[in-house]
C-alpha positions as a Markdown table, in Angstrom:
| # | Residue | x | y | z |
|---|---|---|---|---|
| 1 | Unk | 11.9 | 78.3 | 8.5 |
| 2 | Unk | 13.2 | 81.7 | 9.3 |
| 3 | Unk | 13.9 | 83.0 | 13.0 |
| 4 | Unk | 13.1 | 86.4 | 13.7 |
| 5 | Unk | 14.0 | 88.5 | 16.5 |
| 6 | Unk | 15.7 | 86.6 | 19.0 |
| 7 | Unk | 15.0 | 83.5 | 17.1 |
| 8 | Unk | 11.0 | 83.9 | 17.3 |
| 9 | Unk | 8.7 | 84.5 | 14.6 |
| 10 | Unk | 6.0 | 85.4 | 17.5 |
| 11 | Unk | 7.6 | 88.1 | 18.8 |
| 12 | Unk | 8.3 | 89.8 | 14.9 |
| 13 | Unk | 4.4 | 89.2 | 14.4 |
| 14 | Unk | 4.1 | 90.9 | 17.5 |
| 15 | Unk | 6.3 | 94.2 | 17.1 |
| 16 | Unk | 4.5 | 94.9 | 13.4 |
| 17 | Unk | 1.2 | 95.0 | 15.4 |
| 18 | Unk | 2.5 | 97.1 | 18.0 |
| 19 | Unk | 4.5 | 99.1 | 15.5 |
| 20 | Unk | 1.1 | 99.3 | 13.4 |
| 21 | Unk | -0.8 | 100.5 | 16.5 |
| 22 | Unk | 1.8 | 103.5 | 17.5 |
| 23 | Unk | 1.8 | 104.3 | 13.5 |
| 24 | Unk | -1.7 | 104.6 | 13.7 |
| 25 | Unk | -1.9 | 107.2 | 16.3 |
| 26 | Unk | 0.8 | 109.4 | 14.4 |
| 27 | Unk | -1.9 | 109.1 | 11.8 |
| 28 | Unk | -4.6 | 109.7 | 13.5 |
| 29 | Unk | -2.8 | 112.7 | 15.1 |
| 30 | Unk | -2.7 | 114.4 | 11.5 |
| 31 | Unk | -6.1 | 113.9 | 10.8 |
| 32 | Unk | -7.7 | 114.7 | 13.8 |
| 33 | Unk | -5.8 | 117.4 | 15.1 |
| 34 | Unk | -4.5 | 118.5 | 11.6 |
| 35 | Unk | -0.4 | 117.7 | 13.7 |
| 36 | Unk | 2.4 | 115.8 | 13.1 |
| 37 | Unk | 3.3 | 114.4 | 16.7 |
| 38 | Unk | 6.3 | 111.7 | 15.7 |
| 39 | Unk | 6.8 | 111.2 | 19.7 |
| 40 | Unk | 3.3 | 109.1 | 19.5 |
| 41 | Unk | 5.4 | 106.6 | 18.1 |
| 42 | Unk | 6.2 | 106.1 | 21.6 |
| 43 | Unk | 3.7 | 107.5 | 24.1 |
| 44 | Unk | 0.6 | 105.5 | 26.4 |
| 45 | Unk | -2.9 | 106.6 | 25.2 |
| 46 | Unk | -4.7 | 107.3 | 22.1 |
| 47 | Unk | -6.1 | 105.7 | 19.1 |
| 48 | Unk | -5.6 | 102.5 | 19.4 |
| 49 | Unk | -4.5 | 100.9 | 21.9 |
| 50 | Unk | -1.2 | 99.6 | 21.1 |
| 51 | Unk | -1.1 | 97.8 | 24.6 |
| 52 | Unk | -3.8 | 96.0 | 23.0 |
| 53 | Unk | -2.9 | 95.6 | 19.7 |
| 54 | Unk | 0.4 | 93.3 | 21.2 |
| 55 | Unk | -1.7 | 91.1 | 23.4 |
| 56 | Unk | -4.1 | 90.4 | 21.1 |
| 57 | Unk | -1.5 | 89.8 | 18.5 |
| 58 | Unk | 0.4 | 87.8 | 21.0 |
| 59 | Unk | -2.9 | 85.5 | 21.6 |
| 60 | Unk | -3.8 | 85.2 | 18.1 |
| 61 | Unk | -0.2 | 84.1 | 17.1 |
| 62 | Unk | 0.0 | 81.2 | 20.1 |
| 63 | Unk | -3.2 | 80.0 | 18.8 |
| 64 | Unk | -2.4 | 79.9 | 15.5 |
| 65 | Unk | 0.6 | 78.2 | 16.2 |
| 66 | Unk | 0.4 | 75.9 | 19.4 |
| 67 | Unk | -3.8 | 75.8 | 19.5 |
| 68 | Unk | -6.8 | 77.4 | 21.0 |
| 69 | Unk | -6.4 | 74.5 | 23.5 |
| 70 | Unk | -3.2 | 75.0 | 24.5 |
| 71 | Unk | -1.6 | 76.1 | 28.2 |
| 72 | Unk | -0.2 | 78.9 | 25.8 |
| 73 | Unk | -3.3 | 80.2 | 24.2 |
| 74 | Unk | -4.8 | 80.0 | 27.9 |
| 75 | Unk | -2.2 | 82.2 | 29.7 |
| 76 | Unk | -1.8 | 84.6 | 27.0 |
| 77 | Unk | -6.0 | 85.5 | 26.6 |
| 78 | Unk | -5.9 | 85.8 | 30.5 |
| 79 | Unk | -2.9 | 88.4 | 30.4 |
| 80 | Unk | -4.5 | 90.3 | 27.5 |
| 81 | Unk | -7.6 | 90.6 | 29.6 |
| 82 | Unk | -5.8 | 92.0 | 31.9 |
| 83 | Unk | -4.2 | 94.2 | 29.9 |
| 84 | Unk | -7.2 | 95.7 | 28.4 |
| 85 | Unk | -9.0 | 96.1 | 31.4 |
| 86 | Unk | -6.3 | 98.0 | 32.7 |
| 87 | Unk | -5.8 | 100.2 | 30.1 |
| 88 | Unk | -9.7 | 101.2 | 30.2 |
| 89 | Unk | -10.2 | 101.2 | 33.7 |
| 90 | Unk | -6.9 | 102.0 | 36.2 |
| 91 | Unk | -4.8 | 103.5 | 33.6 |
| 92 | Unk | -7.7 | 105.6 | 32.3 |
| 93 | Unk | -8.9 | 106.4 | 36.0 |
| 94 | Unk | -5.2 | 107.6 | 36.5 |
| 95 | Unk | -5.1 | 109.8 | 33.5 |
| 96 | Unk | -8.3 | 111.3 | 34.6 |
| 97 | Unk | -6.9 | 112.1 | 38.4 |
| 98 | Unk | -3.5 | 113.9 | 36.3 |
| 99 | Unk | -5.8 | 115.9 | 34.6 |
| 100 | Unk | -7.8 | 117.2 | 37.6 |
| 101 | Unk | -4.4 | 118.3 | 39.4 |
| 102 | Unk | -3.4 | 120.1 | 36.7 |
| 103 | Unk | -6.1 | 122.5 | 37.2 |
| 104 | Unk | -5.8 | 122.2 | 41.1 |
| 105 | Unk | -2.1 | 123.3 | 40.2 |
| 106 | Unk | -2.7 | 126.0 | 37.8 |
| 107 | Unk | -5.5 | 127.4 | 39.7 |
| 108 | Unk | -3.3 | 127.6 | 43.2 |
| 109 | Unk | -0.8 | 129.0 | 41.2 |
| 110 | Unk | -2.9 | 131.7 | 40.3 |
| 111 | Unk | -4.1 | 131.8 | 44.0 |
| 112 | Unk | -0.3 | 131.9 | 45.5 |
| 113 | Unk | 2.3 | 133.8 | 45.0 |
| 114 | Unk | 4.6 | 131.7 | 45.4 |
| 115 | Unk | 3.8 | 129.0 | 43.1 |
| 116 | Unk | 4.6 | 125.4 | 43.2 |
| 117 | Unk | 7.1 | 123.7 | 40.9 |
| 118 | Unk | 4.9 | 121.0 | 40.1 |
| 119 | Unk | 5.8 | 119.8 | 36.6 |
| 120 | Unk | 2.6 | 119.2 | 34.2 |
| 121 | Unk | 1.4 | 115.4 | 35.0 |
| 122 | Unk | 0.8 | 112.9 | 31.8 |
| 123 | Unk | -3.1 | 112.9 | 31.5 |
| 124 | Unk | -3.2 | 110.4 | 28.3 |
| 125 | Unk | -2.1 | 107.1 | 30.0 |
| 126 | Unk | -5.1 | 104.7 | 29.3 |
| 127 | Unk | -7.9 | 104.3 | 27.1 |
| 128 | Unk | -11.7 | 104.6 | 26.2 |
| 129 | Unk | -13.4 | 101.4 | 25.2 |
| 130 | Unk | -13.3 | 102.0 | 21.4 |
| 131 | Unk | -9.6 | 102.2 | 21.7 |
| 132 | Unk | -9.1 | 98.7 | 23.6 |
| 133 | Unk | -11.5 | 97.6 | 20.9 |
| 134 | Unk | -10.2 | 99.2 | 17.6 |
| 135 | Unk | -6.1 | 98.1 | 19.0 |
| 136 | Unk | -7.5 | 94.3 | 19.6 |
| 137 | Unk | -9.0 | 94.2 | 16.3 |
| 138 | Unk | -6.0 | 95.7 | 14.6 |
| 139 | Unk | -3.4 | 93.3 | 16.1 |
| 140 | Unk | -5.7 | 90.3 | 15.8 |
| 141 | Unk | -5.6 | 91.0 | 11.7 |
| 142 | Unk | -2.1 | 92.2 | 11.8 |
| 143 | Unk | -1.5 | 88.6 | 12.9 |
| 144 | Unk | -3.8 | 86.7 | 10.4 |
| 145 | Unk | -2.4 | 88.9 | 7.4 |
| 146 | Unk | 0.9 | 87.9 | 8.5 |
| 147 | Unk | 0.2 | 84.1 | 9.5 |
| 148 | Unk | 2.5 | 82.7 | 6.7 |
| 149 | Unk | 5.2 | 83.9 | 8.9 |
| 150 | Unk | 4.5 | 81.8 | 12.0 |
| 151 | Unk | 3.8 | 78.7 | 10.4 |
């Protein structure tokens, strides 16, 4: 059998999905927004959820390989739930608090003189539930298209 990165054929099922995810949103990107925005290949937020697209992948890989039954399979379904409940509810909740000082900021700057320095905060840092749903789905058949290569 061939050995991947590091020696793992997990973890190379595991980038394509995440790489598949960030691809997507570059995608999506041009057809939403009619823009090319390469740096999605990198950023937190958006369509889907790369975040996850990994644990899901990562999940669906350990069970394919060691079993649904396994310690393995058990540890990573409870870290993906984490995951995605993060990503829709804190990280989302914190994107939604950027946003709101943002306008604090560029209304007091308008109210001030003097201005603040206060660079722009990230708003996109989590997701809606579609996105969760749609990266999940993604790296959970990411992983069974590419199940020859675990086994």
């Amino acid at each position: 059998m061939a050995h991947g990165i590091l020696g793992n054929n997990i973890l190379d099922v595991v980038a394509v999905a995440w790489f598949g995810a960030q691809s997507l949103k570059v995608l999506h990107g041009l057809i939403t927004e009619k823009k090319f925005y390469l740096r999605r290949l990198w950023e937190t937020g958006g369509m889907p959820s790369s975040h996850s697209a990994t644990v899901a992948s990562l999940a669906t890989a350990i069970g394919l390989v060691y079993g649904i039954s396994s310690g393995l399979f058990a540890i990573s379904i409870v870290l993906g739930a984490i995951v995605m409940h993060d990503a829709v509810g804190i990280r989302r909740a914190a994107g939604k608090q950027a946003g709101v000082i943002n306008r604090m900021v560029v209304l007091l700057n308008k109210s001030f003189q003097e201005g603040f320095d206060q660079k722009e905060l990230k708003e996109l840092l989590g997701h809606k539930p579609l996105e969760v749903l749609a990266g999940a789905v993604l790296g959970i058949v990411i992983t069974l298209l590419l199940r020859h290569h675990l086994i």
